[in-house]
N, CA, C and O atoms as CSV, one atom per row, in Angstrom:
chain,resi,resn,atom,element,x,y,z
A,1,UNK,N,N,7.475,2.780,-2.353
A,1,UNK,CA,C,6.042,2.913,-2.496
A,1,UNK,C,C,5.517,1.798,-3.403
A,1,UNK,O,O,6.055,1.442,-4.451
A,2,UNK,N,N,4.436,1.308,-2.887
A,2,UNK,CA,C,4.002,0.126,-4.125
A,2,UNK,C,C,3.343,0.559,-5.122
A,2,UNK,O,O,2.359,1.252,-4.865
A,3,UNK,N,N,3.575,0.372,-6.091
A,3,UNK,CA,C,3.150,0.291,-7.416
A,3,UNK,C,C,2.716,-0.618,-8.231
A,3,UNK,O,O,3.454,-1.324,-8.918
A,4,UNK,N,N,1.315,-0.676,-8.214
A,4,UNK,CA,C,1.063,-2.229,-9.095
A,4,UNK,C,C,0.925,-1.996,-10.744
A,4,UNK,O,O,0.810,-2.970,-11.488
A,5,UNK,N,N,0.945,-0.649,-11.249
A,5,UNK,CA,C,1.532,-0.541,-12.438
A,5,UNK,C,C,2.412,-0.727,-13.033
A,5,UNK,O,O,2.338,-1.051,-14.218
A,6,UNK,N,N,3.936,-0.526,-12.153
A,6,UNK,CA,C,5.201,-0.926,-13.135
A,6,UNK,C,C,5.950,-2.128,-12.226
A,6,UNK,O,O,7.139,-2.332,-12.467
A,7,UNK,N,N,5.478,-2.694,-11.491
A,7,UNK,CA,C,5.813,-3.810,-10.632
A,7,UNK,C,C,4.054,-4.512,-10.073
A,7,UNK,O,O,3.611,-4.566,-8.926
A,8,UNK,N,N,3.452,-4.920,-11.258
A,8,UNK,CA,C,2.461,-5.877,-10.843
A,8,UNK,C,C,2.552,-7.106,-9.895
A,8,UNK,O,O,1.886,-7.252,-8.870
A,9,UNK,N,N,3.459,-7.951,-10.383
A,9,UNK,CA,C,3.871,-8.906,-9.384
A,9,UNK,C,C,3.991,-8.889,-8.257
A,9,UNK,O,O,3.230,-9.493,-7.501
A,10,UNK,N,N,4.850,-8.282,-7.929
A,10,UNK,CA,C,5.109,-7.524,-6.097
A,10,UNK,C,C,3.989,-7.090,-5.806
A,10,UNK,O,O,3.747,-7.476,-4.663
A,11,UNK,N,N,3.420,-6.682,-6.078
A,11,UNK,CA,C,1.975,-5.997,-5.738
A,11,UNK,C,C,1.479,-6.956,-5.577
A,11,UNK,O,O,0.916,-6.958,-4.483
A,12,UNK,N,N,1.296,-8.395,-6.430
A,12,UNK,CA,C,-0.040,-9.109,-6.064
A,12,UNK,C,C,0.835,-10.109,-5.217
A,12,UNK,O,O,0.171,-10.676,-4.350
A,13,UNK,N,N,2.258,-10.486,-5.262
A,13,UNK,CA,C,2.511,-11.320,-3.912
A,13,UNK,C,C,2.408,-11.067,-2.556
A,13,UNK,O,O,2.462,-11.874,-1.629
A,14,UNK,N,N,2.154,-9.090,-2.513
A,14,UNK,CA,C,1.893,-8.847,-1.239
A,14,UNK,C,C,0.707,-8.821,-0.256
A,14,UNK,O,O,0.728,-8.555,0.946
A,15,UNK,N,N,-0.487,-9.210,-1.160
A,15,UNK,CA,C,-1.709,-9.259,-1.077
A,15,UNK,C,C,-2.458,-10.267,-1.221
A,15,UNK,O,O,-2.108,-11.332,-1.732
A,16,UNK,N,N,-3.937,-9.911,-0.620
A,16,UNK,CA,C,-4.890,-10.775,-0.706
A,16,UNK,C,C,-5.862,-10.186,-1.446
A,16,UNK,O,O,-6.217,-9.062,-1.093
A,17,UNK,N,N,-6.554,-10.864,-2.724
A,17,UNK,CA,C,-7.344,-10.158,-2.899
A,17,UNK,C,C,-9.344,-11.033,-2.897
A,17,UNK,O,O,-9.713,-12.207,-2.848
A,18,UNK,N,N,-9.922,-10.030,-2.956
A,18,UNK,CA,C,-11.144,-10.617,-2.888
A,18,UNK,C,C,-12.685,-9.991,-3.542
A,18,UNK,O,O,-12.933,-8.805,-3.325
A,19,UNK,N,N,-13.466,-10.647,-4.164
A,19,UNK,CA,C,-14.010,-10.695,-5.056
A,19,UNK,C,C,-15.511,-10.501,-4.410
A,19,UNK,O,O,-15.981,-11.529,-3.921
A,20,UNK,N,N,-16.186,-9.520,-4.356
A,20,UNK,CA,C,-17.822,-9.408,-3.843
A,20,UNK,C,C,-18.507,-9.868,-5.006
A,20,UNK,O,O,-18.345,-9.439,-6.149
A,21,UNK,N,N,-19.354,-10.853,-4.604
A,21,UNK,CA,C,-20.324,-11.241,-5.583
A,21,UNK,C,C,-21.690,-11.180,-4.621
A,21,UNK,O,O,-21.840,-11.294,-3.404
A,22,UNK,N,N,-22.636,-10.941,-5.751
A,22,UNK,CA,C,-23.818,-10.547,-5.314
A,22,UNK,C,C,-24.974,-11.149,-6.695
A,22,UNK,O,O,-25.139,-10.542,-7.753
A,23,UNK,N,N,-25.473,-12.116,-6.411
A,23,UNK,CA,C,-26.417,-12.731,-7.162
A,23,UNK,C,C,-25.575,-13.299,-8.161
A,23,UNK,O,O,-26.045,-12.971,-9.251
A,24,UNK,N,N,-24.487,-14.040,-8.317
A,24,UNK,CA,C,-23.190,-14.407,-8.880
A,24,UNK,C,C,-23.130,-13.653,-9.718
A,24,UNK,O,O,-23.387,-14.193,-10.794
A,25,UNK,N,N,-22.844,-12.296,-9.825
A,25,UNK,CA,C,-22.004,-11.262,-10.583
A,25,UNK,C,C,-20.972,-10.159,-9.500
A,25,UNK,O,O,-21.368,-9.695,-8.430
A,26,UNK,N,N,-20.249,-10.032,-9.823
A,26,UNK,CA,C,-18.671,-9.660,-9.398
A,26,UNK,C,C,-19.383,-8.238,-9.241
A,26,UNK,O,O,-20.325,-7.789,-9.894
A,27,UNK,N,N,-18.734,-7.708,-8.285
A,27,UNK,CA,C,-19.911,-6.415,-7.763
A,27,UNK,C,C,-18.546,-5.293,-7.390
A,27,UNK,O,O,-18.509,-4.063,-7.408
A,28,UNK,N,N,-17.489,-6.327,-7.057
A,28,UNK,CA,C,-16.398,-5.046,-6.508
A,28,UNK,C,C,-15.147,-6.147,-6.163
A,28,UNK,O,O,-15.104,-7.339,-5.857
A,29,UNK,N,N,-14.260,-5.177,-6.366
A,29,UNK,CA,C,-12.698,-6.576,-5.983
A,29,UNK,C,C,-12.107,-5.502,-5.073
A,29,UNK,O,O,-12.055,-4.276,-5.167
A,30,UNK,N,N,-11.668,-6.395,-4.140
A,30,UNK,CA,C,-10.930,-5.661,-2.318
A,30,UNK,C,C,-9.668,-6.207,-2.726
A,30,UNK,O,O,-9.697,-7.330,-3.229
A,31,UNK,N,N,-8.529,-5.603,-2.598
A,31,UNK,CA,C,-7.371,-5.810,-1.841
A,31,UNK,C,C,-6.817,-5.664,-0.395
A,31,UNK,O,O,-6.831,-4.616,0.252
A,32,UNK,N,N,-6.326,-6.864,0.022
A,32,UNK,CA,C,-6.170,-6.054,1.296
A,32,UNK,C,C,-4.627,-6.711,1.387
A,32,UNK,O,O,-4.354,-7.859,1.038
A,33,UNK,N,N,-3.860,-5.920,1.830
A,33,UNK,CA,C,-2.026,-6.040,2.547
A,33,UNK,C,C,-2.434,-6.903,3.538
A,33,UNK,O,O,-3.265,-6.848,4.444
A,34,UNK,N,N,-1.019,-8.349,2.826
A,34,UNK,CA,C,-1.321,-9.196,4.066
A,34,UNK,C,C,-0.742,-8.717,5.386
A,34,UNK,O,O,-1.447,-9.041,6.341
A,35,UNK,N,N,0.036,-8.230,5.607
A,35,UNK,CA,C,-0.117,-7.223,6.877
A,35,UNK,C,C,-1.232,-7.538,8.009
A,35,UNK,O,O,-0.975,-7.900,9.157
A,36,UNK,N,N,-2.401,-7.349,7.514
A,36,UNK,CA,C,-3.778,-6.947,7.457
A,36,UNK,C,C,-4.544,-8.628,7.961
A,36,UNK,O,O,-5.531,-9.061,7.366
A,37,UNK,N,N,-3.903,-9.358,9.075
A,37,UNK,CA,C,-4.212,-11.159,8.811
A,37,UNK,C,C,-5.466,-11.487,9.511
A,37,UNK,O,O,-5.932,-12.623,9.422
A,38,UNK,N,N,-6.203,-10.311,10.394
A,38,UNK,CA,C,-7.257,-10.324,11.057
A,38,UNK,C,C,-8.587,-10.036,9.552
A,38,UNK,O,O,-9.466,-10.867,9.323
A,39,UNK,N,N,-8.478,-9.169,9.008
A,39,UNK,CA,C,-8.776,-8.561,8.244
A,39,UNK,C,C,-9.308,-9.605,7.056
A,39,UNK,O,O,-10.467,-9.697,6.651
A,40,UNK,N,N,-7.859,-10.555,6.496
A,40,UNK,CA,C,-8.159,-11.467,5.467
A,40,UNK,C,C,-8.980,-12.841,6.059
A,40,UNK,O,O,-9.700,-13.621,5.436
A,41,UNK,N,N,-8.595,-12.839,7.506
A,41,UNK,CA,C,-9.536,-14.203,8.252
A,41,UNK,C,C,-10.645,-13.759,7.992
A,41,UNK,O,O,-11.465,-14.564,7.550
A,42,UNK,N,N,-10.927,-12.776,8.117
A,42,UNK,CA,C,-13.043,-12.610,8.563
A,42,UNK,C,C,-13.111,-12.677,6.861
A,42,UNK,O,O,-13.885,-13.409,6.245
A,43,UNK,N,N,-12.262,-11.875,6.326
A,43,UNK,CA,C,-12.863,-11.887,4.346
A,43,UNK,C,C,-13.168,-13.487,4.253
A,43,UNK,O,O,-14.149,-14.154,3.925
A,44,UNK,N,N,-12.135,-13.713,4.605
A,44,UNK,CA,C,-12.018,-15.494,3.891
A,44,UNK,C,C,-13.154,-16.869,4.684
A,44,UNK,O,O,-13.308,-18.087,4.598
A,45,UNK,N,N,-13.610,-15.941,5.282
A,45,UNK,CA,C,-14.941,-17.115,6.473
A,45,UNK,C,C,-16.490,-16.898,5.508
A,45,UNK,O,O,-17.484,-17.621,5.576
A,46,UNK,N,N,-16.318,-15.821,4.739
A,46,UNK,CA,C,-17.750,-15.723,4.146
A,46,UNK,C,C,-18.739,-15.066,4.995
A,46,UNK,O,O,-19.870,-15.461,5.279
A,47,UNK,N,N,-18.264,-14.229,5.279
A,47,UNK,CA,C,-18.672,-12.972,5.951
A,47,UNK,C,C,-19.913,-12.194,5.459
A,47,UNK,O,O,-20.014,-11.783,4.304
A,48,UNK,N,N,-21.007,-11.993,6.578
A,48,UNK,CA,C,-22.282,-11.283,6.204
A,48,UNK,C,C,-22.025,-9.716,6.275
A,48,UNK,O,O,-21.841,-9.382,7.446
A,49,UNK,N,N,-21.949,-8.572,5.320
A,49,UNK,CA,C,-21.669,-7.225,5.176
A,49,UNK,C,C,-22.782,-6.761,5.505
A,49,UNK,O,O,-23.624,-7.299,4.786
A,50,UNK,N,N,-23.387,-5.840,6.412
A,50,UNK,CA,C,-24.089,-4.843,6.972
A,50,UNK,C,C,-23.659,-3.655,6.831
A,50,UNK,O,O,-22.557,-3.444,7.338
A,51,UNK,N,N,-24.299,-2.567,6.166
A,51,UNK,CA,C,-23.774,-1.614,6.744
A,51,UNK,C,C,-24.388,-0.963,7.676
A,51,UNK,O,O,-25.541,-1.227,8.017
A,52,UNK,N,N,-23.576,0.087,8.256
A,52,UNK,CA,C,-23.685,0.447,9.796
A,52,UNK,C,C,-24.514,2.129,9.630
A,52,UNK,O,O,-24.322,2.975,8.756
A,53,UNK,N,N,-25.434,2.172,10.791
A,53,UNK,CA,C,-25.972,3.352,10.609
A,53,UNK,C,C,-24.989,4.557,10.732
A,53,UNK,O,O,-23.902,4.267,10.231
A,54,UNK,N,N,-25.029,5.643,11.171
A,54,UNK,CA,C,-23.796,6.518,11.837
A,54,UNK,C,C,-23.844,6.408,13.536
A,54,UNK,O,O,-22.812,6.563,14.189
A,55,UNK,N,N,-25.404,6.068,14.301
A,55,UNK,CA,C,-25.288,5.801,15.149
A,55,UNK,C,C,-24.602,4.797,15.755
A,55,UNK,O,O,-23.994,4.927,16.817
A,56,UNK,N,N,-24.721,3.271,14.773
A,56,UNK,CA,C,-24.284,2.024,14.967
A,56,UNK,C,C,-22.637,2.283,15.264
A,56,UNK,O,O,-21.834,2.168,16.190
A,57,UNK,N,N,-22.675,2.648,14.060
A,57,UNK,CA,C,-20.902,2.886,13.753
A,57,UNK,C,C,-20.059,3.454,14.919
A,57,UNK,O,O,-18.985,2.970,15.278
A,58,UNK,N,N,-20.519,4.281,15.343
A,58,UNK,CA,C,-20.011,5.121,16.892
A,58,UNK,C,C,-20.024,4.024,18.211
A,58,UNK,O,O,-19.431,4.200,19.275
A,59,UNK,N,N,-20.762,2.991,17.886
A,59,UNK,CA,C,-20.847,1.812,19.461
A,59,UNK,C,C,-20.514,0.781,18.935
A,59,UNK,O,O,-19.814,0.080,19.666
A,60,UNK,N,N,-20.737,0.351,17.888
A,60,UNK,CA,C,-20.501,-1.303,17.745
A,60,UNK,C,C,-19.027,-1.748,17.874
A,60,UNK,O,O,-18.281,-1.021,17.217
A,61,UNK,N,N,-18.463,-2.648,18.476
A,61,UNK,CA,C,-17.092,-2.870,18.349
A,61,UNK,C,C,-17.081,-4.526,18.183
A,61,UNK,O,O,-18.056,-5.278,18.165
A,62,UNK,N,N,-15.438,-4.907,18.049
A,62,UNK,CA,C,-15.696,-6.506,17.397
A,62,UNK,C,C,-15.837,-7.208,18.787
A,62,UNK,O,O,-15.523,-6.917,19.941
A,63,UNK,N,N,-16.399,-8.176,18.219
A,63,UNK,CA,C,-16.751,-9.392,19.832
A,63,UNK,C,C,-18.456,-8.980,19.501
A,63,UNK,O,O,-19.060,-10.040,19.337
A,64,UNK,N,N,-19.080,-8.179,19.406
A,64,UNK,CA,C,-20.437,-7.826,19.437
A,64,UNK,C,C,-20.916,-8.505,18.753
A,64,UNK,O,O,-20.222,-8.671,17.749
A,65,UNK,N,N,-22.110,-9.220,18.745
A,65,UNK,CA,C,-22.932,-10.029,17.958
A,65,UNK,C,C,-24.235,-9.473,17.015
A,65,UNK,O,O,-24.494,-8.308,17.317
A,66,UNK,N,N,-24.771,-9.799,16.370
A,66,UNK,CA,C,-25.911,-8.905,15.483
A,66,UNK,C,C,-26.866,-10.201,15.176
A,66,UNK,O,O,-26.426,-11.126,14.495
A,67,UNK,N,N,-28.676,-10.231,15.904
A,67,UNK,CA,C,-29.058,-11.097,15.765
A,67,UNK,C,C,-29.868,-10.963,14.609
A,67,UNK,O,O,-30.628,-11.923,14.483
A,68,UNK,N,N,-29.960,-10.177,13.799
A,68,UNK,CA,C,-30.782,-10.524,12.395
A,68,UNK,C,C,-31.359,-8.756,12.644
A,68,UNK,O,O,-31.439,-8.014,11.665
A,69,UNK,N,N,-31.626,-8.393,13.684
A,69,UNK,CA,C,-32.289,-7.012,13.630
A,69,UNK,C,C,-31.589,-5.876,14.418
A,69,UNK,O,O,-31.890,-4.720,14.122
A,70,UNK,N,N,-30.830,-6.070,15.236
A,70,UNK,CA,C,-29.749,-5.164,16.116
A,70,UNK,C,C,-28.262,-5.843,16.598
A,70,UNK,O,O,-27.955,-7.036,16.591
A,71,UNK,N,N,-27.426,-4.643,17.030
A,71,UNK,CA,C,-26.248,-5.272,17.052
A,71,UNK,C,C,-26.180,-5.510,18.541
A,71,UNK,O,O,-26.823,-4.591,19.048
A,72,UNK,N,N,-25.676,-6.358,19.550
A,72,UNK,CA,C,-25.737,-6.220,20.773
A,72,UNK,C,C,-24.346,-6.928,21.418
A,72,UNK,O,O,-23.816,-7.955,20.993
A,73,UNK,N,N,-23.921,-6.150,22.495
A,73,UNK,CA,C,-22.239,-6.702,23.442
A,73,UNK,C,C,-22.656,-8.248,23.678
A,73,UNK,O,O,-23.729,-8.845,23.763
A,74,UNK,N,N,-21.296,-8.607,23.744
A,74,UNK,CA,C,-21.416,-9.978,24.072
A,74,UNK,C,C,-21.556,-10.231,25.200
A,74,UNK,O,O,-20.789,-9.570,25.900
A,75,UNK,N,N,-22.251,-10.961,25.795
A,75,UNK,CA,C,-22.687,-11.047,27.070
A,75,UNK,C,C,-21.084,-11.797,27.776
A,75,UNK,O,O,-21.003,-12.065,28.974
């Protein structure tokens, strides 16, 4: 089981981690298992965060595009 308390190291060689800033102050830090390489590509492109209504959330899938006001399939 990982433990980044009594084995810090291992913990952070297994990971990526990443830093939300919001008006340049540090807002929240993500880890994610590199495992996870789809996951750390989109973190690491500078990615626009939306969150999703409950309706959204139930249809939107990846490939879908979002033009500033709705999310819509890729043609």
């Amino acid at each position: 089981m990982k433990d980044p308390i009594n084995n810090p190291e291992e913990f952070v060689d297994k990971h990526a981690y990443f830093a939300y800033v919001v008006d340049g102050e540090v807002t929240h830090l993500h880890t994610v298992d590199f495992l996870m390489e789809l996951v750390i590509a989109s973190m690491s492109s500078n990615p626009t965060v939306i969150r999703l209504s409950k309706e959204d959330a139930l249809k939107v899938k990846g490939g879908w595009y979002f033009d500033g006001n709705e999310f819509k399939e890729k043609l």
